[in-house]
N, C-alpha and C positions, 0 to 999 in steps of 0.2 A: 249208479244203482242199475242192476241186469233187471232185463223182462220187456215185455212190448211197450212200441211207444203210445202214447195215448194224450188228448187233449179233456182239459177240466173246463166245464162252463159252469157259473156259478147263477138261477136266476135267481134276480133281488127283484122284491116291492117293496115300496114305502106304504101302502095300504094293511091295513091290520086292523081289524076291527079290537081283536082282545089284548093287540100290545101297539098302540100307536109309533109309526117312525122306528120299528123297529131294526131295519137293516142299520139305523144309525143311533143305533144307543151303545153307549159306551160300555166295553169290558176291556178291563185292565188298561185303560188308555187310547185306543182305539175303536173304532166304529166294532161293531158288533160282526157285518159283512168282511172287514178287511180281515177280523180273525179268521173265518173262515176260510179266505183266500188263504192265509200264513199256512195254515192247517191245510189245505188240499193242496198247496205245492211244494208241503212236505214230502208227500208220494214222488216226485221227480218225476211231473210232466212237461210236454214241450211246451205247451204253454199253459195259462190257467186266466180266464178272462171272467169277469162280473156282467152279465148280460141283464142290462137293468132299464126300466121307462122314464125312470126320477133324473133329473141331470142332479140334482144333489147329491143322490149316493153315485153317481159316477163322477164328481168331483172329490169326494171324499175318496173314494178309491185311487182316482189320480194323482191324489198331493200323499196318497200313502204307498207311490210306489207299487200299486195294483192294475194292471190292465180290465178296463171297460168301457163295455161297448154298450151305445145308447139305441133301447130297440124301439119299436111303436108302441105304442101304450093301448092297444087294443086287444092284447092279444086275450082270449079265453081260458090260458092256460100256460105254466110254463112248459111245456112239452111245444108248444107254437114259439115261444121266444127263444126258447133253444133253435128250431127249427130256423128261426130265421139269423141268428147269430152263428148259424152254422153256413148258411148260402153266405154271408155276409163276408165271412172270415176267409169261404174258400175250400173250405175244407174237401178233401176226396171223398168219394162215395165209400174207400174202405176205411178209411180212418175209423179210430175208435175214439170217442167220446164219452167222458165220463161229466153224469150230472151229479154233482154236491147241492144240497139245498143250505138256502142262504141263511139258516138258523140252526146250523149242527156245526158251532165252532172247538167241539172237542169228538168229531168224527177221526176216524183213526186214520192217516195215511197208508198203509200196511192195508185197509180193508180197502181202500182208494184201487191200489196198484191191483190188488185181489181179484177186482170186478172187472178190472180192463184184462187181466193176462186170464180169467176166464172166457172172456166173449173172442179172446183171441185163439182159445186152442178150439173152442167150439163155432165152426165155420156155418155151423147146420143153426144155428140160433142169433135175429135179428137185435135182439138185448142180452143180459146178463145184469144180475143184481145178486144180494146178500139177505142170509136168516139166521138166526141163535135160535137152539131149543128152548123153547117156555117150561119153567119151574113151576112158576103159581098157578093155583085154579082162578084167579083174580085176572091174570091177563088175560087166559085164552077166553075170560068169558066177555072181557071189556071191548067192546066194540070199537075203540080209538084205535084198538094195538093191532094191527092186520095180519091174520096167517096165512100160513101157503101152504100146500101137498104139494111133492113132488113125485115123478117118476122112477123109475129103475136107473135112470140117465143121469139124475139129478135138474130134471127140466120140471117147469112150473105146471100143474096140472089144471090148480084154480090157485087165485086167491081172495079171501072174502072177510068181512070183518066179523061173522057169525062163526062160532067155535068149532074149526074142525081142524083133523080129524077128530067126529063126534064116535068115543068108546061106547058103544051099545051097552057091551056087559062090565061097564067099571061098578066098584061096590059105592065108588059115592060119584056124583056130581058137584057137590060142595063149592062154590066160588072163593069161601074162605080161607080152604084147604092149600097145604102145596098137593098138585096132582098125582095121585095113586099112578105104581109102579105100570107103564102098558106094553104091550104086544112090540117086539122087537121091530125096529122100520116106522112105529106109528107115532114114535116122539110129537108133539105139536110144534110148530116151527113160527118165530116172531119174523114178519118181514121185517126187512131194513130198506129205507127208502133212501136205496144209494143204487144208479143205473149205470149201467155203460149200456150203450149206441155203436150200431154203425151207422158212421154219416148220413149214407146213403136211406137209410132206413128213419133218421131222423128228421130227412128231409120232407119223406111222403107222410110221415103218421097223420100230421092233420091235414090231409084229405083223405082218411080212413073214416068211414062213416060210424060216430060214435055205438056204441054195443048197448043192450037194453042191459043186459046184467053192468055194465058201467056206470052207464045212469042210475041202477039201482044201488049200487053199493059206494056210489061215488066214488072209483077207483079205475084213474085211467088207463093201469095197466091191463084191466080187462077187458081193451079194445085192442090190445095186442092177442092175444090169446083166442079170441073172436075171428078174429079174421085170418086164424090157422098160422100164425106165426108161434115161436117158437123162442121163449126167455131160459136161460141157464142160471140154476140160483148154486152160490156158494155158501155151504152152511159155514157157521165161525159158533165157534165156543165162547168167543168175547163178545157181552153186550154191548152195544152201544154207547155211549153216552149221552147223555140226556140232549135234545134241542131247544130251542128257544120259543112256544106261543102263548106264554103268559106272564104277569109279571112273576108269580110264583116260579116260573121255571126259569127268569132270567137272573134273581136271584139266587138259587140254588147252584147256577152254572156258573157264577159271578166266585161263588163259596168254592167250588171244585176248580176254576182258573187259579184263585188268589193259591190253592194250596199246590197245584201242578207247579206253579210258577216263585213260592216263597226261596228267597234264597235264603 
């Protein structure tokens, strides 16, 4: 498969408040994380590694034929255990890195390779990640589902979990609604929480002093943007597929495996 090369870190917890042990509950026979893994080195990375604190889910990944690597169990965030599964591994400062989260075992490989052969043709940008245009008035007002504006460039302007871009003159605001026809350019955009990295950049983030709009919106990509860096987002017409933080959602995804997979 043509395109840049690029490394997948996967980070895993066993800590869940709303789906206990989740990296290891079972779909279609396997851990929950090893899908994952299966599904991110679909995209044909050089390598693709589980960066996890649990020695369980890094045995489970071991006896399945999955590379992981066991980090400290301190870290604040997975953007730190990345950080340190990347000094660990070796990696160059230009390498690119791409982060899968350890609960999007039907993430599309295709959107994988996407994010890495963007952050590689754009030299001027320390990240790159993924967005679909928003249909319903219901998502762009739900504060779970995060959007982003972008530039003329296709670079990240904001992203926030409060509805923008907000249409001054729409004839409704309605959350019920699918969203009234808007202003060419102003589509509303669903982030996709799928990054590429460069190494090098992945190394210093946590010692980037966190941004108040981060803290305020809980979103640590706005410690990137804060500090005058620069993310390249790739819009896709394909939504996502659902991930895993409830048991409602691990069941539903359980329903879309059993049918992706019926022979």
């Amino acid at each position: 498969m043509s395109g840049p090369a690029f490394h997948v870190l996967i980070p895993a917890r066993r800590a869940s408040t709303r789906l206990p042990d989740k990296p290891l509950l079972d779909l279609g026979g396997a851990p929950l994380v090893v899908r994952v893994a299966e599904r991110a080195r679909a995209s044909a990375p050089l390598s693709c590694t589980v960066a996890t604190d649990d020695p369980a889910i890094a045995q489970a990944c071991t006896q399945a034929g999955v590379a992981a690597l066991l980090t400290r169990a301190d870290h604040p965030s997975g953007s730190d255990r990345l950080a340190e599964a990347v000094q660990r591994l070796g990696l160059a400062d230009e390498a690119i890195v791409v982060n899968v989260q350890g609960d999007e075992p039907l993430i599309d490989p295709l959107l994988v390779r996407e994010v890495a052969a963007l952050l590689h043709r754009r030299p001027d940008c320390v990240m790159a990640t993924a967005a679909h245009p928003i249909a319903q008035a219901a998502d762009l007002f739900n504060p779970n589902i995060v959007k982003v504006v972008l530039d003329a460039q296709g670079t990240a302007l904001l992203f926030s979990r409060a509805p923008i871009p907000w249409w001054r003159d729409a004839p409704t605001q309605d959350a019920g609604q699918p969203l009234p026809q808007r202003p060419a350019g102003a589509q509303p955009l669903r982030h996709i929480g799928l990054y590429a990295y460069r190494a090098g950049f992945l190394r210093r983030f946590p010692q980037l002093e966190p941004a108040p709009l981060e803290q305020c919106e809980a979103l640590e990509q706005l410690r990137v943007l804060w500090h005058g860096q620069r993310i390249a987002v790739t819009v896709t017409e394909r939504a996502p597929g659902p991930g895993v933080d409830t048991p409602e959602d691990l069941a539903r995804v359980r329903q879309l495996w059993a049918g992706l997979h019926r022979s």
